[in-house]
N, C-alpha and C positions, 0 to 999 in steps of 0.2 A: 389235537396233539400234533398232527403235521404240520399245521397254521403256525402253531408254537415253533414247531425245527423249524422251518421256514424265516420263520423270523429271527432265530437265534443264530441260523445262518447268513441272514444277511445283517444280521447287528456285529458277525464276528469279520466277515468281507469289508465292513463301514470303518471298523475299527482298524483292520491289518489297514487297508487302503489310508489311514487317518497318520499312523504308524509310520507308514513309507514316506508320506507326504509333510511328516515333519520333521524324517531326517534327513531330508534332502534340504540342503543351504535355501534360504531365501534369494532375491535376487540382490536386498541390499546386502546383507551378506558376501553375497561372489563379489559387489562392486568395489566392497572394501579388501578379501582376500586381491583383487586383481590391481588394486591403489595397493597396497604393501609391498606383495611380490614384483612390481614393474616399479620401483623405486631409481632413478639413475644411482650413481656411484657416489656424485657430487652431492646430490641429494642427501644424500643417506651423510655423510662427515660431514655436514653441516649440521644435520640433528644430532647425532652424536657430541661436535663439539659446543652446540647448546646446553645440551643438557649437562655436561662437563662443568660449564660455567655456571648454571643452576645450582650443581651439586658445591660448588664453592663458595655461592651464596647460601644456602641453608646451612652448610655444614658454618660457617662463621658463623652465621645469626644462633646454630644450636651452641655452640662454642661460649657464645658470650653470657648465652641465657642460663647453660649448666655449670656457668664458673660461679663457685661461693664468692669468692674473692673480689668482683665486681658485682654481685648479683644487688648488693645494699646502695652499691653508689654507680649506677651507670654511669659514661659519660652522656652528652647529649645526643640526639640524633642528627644533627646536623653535622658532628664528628666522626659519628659511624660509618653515614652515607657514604663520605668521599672512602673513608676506609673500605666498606667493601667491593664498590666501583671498582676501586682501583686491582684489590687482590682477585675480583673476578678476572679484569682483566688477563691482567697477570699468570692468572689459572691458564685461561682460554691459549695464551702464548706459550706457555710449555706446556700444555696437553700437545698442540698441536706439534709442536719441535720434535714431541717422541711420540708421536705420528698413532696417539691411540685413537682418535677417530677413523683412522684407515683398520686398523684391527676388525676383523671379520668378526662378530658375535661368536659363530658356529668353532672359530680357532681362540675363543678368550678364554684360555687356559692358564697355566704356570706363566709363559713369558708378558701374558697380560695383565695376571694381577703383579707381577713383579712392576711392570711398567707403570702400572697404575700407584703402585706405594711409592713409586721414584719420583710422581707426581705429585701426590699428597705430600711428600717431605719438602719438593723444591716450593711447589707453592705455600705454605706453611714457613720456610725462610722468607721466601718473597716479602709475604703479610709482614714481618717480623721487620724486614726492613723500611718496609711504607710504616708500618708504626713508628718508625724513628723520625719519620720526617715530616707525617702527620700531626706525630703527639698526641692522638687519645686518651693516652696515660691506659694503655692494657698489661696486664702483667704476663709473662713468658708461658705461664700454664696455660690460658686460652689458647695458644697456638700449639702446644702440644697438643692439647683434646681436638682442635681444628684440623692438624694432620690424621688423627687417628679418626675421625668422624669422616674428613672427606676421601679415605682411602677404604674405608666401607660402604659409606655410600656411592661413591664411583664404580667400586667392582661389583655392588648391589645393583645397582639401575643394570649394568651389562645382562649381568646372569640373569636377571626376571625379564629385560626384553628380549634374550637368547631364548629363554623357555616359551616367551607370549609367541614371537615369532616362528619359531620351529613347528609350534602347536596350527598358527595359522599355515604354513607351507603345507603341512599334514593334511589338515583337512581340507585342504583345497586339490587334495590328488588322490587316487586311491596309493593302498601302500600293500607289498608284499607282504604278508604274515610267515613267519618263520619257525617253527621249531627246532630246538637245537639237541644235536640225539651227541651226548658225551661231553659232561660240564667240567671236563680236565682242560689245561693248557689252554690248549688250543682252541675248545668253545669258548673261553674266554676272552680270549684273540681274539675271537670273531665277535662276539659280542658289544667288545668295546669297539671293534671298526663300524660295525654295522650302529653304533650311539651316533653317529654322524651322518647315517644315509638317510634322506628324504623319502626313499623310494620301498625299504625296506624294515618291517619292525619285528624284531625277536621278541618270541612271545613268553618262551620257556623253553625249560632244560629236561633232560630226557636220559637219566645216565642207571648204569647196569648194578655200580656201586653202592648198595645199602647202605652205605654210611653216609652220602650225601643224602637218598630221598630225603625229602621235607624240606631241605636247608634252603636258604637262600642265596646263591651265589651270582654275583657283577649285579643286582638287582633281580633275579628271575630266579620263581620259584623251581626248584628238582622233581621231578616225579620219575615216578617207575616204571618201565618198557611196557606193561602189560596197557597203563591206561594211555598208549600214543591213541587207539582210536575211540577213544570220548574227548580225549583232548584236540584230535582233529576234527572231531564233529561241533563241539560247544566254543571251543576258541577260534575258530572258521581258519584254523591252520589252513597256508595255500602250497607249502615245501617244507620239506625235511631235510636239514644236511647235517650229515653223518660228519661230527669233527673227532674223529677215532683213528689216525693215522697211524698208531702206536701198532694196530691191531692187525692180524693178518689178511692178506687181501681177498682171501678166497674166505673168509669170516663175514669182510667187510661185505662182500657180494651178494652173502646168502642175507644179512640182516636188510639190504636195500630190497632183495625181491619180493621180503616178507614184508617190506612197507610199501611197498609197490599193490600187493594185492590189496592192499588196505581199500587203493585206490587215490592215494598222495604222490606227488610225483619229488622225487627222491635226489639229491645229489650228493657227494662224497668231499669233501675235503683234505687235501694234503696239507701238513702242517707248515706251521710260516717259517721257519727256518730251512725245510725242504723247497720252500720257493724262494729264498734269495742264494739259494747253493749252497749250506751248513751240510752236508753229507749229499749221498746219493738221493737222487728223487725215486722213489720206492716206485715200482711195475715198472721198470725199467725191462721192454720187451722185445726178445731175441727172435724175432721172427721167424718161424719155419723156412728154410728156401726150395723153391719151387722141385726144383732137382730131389730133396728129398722128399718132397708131396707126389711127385710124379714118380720117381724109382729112376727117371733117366735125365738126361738132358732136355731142355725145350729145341722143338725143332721149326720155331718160323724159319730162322737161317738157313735151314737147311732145305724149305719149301721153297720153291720160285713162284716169284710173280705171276699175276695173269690177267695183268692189264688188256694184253692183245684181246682175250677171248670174250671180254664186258665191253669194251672200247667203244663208242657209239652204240649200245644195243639199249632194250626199252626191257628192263628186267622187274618181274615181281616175285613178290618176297612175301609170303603166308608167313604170320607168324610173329611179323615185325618188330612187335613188341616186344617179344620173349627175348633170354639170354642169348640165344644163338642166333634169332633172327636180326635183333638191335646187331650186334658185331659181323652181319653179316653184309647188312648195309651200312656200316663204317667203315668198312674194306672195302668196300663196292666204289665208295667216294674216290680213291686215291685210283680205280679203273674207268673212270669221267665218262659214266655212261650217260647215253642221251635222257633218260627217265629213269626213276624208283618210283613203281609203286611199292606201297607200304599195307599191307591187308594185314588187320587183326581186327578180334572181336571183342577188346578192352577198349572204352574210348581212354581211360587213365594212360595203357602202356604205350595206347600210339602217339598220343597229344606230346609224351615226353619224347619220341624215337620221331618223331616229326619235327619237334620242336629242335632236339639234338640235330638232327641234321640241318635245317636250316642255317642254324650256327655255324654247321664247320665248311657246310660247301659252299656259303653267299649265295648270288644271286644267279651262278652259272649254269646251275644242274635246277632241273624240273624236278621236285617232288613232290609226289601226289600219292595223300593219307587217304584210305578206303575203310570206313568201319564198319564192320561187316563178319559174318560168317562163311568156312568154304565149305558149307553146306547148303548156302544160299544160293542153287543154281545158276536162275537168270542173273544173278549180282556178281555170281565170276566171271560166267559166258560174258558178258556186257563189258565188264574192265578188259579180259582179255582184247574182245573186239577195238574198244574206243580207244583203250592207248597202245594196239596193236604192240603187245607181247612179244617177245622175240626168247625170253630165258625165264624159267619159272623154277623159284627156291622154294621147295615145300615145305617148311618146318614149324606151319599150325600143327600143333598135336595137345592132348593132355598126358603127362609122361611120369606124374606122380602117383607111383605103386601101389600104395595104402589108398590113396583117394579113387583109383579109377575100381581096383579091387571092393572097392564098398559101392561102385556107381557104374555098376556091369555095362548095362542100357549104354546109358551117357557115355564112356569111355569108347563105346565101337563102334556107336552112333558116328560120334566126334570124328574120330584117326581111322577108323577102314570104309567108312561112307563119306566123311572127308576128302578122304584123297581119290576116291573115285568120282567124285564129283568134280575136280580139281585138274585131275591127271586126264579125265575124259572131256574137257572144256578143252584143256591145252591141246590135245590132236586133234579135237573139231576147229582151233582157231587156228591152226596151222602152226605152233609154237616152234621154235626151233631146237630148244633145249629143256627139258625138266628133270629136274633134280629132287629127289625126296630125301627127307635127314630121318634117318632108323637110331634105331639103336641096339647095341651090342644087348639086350634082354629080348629080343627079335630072334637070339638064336636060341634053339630048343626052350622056349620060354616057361616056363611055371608057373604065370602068372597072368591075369588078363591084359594088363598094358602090353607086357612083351608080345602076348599072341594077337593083341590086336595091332600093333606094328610088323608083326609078322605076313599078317593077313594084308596089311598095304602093301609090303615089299611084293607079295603075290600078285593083288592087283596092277602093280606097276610091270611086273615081271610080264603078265598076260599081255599088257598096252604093247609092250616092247617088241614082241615078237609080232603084233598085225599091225604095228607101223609103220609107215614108208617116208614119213618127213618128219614127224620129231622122235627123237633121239632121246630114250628115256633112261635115267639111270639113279643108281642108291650110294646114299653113304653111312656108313655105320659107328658112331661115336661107343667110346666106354662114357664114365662119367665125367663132366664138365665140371671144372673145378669156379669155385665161385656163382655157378648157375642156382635158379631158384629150385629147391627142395633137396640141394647137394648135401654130402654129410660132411663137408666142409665147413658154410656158414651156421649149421645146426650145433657141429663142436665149438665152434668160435662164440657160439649165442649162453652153451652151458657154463664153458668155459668162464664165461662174463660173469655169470650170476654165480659160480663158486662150486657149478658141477653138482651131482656128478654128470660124468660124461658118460653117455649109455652107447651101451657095443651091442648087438643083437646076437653075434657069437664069436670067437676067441679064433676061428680058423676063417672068419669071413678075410676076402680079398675081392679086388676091385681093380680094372683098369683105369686109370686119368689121364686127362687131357687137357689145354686151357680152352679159353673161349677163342682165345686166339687162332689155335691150331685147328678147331674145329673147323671153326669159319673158314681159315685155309683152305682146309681139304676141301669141304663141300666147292669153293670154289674149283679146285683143280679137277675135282671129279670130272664136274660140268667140261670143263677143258677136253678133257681125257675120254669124254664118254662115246661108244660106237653104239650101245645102246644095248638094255637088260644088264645093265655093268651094276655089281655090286663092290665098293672101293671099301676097306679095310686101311687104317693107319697103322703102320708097324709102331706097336707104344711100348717094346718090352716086356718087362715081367711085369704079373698083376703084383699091387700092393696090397701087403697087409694090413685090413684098419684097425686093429688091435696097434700093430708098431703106429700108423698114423696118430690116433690118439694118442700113445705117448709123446711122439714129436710135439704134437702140438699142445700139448699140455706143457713139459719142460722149454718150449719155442717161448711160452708165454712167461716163460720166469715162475713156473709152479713147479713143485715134486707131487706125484703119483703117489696117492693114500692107499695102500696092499696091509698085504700081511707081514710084508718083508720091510715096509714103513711105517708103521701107523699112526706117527705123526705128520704126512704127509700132508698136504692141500687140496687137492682133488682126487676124489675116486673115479676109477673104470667100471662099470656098473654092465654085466651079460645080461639083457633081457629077453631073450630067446629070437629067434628070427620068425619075421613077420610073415606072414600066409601069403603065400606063392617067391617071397624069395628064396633065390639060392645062396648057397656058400660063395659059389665063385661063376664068375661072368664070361660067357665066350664071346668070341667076333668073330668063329666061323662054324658054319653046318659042316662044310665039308674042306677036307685038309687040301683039296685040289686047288692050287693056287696059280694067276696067271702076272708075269711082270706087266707095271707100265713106264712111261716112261722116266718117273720115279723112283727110288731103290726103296721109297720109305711108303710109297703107296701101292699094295697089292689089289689084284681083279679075284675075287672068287669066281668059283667057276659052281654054282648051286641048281639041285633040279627045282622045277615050277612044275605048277596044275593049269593042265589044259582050260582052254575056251570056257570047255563045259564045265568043268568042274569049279571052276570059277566060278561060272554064271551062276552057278548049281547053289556054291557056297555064300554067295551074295546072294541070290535070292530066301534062302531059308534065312539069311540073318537080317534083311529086311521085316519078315514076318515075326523074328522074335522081339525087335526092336517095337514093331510096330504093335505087338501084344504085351511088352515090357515083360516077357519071361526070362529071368536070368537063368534058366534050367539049359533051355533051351541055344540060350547063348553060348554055353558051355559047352553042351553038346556040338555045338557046332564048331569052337576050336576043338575039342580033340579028335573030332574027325579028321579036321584039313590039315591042321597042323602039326607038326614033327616037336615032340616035346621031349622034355631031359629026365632022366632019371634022378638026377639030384634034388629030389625033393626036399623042403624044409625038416632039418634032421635034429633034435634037442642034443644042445651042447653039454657036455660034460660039466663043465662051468656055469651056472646061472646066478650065480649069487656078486660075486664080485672078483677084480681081479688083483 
């Protein structure tokens, strides 16, 4: 019985392989697709207007053979001869005068067969005259059937070598397969464009309309939305595009990500009239501006330079790759430091933040990619050493709430053993400046990410105070607008596909900042720092993301679907808030605040944990790391750490708004 599978397995391998390997072109095959397709120009109207003259030959010879009229009394053939010699001729010179041998196959439409009957009729007079001077003695009805014989057969030969040809260009390439989702207007539009692409073939129709299914519309059959995915499966559909302009766009967005999941890759079509300018081009989009994303003004203007403080120094930059570290080292460029190193532990985000910078600095500035972790001891001590460090940007971290909250371990492992490896390599190498990027969830935290950015500000805070040569100091961001896991590009992504857009609660708010301004500060910190400094950017009032959403929903040229529209485009959807965040975001433990020489950047002034308790609190969280107890992890922030009362509180609102 197995001998049998066995064998009926490889009888069914003999056959797929037998299969494949005959429908792949022979080689004489390709040699003649590649003698077709490589045709010259001159080439090609010279067989055309052969066979032009072919066609005036047989069409006479048919001419003479289906007339009653001479069929009983031919004349002789030695009177024929010269007769049609000469109307082939004849033929051959106005074909070519009205230039149909130059006529593309693929364009011999309406003005070609017009041209082609303007031919049959002249040559048809022609003949009519060479009878006169020949004298065959034919009567006038042969030459009427002779016009009408060689203006079929003229436009016949075109059209069957436009189909043999078309057919050979096809198979000598692979071709797009197409589905067309909405058999109105407009897929027919596109339909008849796409009868002329080489590259692409419309398979069928896809519309919502019961009254089409079945029918057959521009050649291709209709079917009903439910069977797109057997039809993507059995017709090896390769795209879907949606020719539904009519329809609204946050409609159109939810039916692409339902074809999306299918696992077809999907595109949209505007209608042909919106693309040569016949009304407004529909998502016509109002952009948010910044000022209203932020709640104030943007303040690089108002930040000074600091070129002086980079200016010839040998600076690295943890983190590299990330939103704040990438813009951290493209600000760095325009302060023409002697070195960038570039440390992250993506080889994808550094390859691009390496490659970025080559581009914009040439060949002036040294920079040197490290890929690597700043957990890997001797791999920091070693870069610090070899390209002797002079300023360290700390902004390796993992800073996604939800993701560190599920990966206790991992997340304090990463960001508070991190930076102690990092911060304690820079004052063994002597560093001049280090800088760590915090963040404003660092104060009174709720969370594990916040508390374990907290717990680095500590550890930095401890360095600070038994240093004597570098100079260590904090900067604290709210959210970075445009950075990866922001709830900026997250609304722009729901947005896209037609919403809804989800709010976790109706009273959340949030400070923002750009990447721009972060980079700033961190830079100026560094400038400013005497050391233990924690920097604050004065950003105003916190925003509300309830208002953000709206902005950037009507930003986008949509109305907010409520209760108070319920024809709207997008809904705001409450889904409660996520475990360990808060409502609303501080930037400081304590309201003690110190000027610098800034008006727009403040020094807090915050208590820290001694030597020992530091030591104390590092050691217990090595052991829990090292036993992968997240109990115990826990335990250990809310020992050390100063946390907030504002617990995650259910919003009155969960449903919608």
């Amino acid at each position: 019985m197995r001998q049998r599978t066995k064998r009926q397995q490889i009888s069914q391998r003999a056959s797929g392989v037998a299969e494949v390997t005959s429908q792949r072109p022979s080689k004489s095959r390709l040699r003649f697709y590649r003698s077709v397709t490589t045709l010259s120009r001159g080439t090609k109207q010279v067989i055309f207007l052969t066979l032009d003259s072919l066609m005036v030959a047989i069409a006479m010879a048919l001419a003479l053979t289906m007339n009653p009229a001479v069929r009983t009394d031919l004349p002789p053939a030695a009177q024929l001869i010269p007769l049609i010699f000469l109307v082939v001729l004849c033929g051959a010179a106005i074909s070519s005068r009205l230039q149909l041998p130059r006529i593309k196959l693929n364009a011999f439409e309406t003005r070609g067969i017009t041209r082609t009957a303007l031919f049959s009729v002249l040559t048809a007079l022609a003949a009519l005259a060479i009878d006169a001077v020949v004298s065959p003695e034919i009567t006038i009805a042969v030459y009427f059937n002779f016009a009408i014989l060689l203006m079929v057969l003229s436009a016949s030969w075109r059209i069957a070598l436009r189909h043999i040809t078309v057919a050979i260009y096809r198979r000598s390439r692979p071709r797009m397969r197409v589905l067309i989702y909405g058999a109105g207007k407009t897929g027919q539009q596109l339909v008849a464009a796409l009868r002329h692409d080489d590259a692409i073939e419309p398979v069928c129709f896809v519309d919502d309309n019961p009254t089409l299914q079945t029918l057959v519309i521009s050649g291709l059959r209709v079917h009903a939305p439910s069977t797109i995915k057997h039809l993507i499966e059995t017709r090896s559909v390769d795209r879907v595009v949606l020719a539904m302009p009519s329809i609204r766009q946050p409609e159109l967005a939810r039916i692409a990500h339902r074809l999306r999941s299918i696992g077809c890759e999907v595109h949209a079509l505007p209608s042909f009239a919106e693309l040569v300018g016949e009304g407004e081009l529909r998502k016509r989009v109002s952009p948010v501006s910044l000022h209203d994303l932020l709640g104030r003004g943007r303040l690089e203007s108002e930040l000074p330079g600091v070129s002086h403080a980079y200016s010839g120094r040998r600076i690295l930059i943890s983190g590299a790759g990330g939103s704040i570290g990438s813009e951290l080292c493209r600000q760095l460029l325009g302060c023409k430091p002697e070195c960038i190193v570039a440390l992250d532990h993506s080889e994808l985000a550094l390859y691009n933040i390496d490659k970025e910078l080559r581009d914009l600095s040439g060949d002036g500035l040294k920079i040197t990619p490290v890929l690597g972790s700043v957990l890997d001891e001797a791999l920091v001590a070693s870069v610090l050493e070899r390209y002797r460090i002079d300023v360290v940007l700390h902004a390796a971290a993992y800073k996604h709430l939800p993701m560190v909250e599920s990966n206790v371990i991992t997340g304090m492992r990463n960001n508070v053993l991190g930076t102690k490896v990092i911060a304690e390599a820079a004052r063994e190498a002597g560093v001049e400046r280090f800088i760590l990027v915090s963040s404003d969830k660092a104060v009174r935290p709720t969370n594990v990410m916040g508390a374990s950015k907290r717990l680095a500000e500590l550890i930095v805070q401890d360095l600070a105070t038994r240093s004597t040569g570098t100079r260590f100091s904090m900067v604290r961001f709210g959210n970075v607008l445009g950075s990866s896991g922001s709830v900026i590009p997250l609304f722009e992504e729901q947005i896209a596909r037609g919403g809804p857009v989800t709010l976790t609660d109706t009273r959340v708010t949030r400070y923002f900042m750009t990447i721009s301004e972060a980079a700033r500060l961190v830079l100026l910190a560094g400038s400013f720092s005497r050391g233990g400094d924690v920097f604050v950017l004065d950003m105003g009032e916190p925003v509300p993301i309830r208002k953000l959403a709206r902005q950037m929903i009507e930003g986008a040229g949509y109305s907010v679907r409520n209760e108070a529209n319920p024809d709207g485009d997008i809904e705001i959807r409450v889904t409660g808030l996520r475990k360990g965040e808060k409502l609303h975001e501080e930037l400081l433990i304590s309201t003690d605040m110190l000027t610098t020489p800034h008006h727009k950047i403040l020094r807090a002034q915050e208590s820290y944990l001694s030597e020992f308790e530091i030591a104390t609190a590092i050691k217990d969280l090595r052991q829990a790391i090292s036993e992968r107890d997240e109990e115990f992890a826990r335990e250990i922030i809310a020992r050390w750490v100063e946390r907030s009362d504002d617990l995650p509180a259910k919003s009155e609102e969960q449903q919608s708004v």
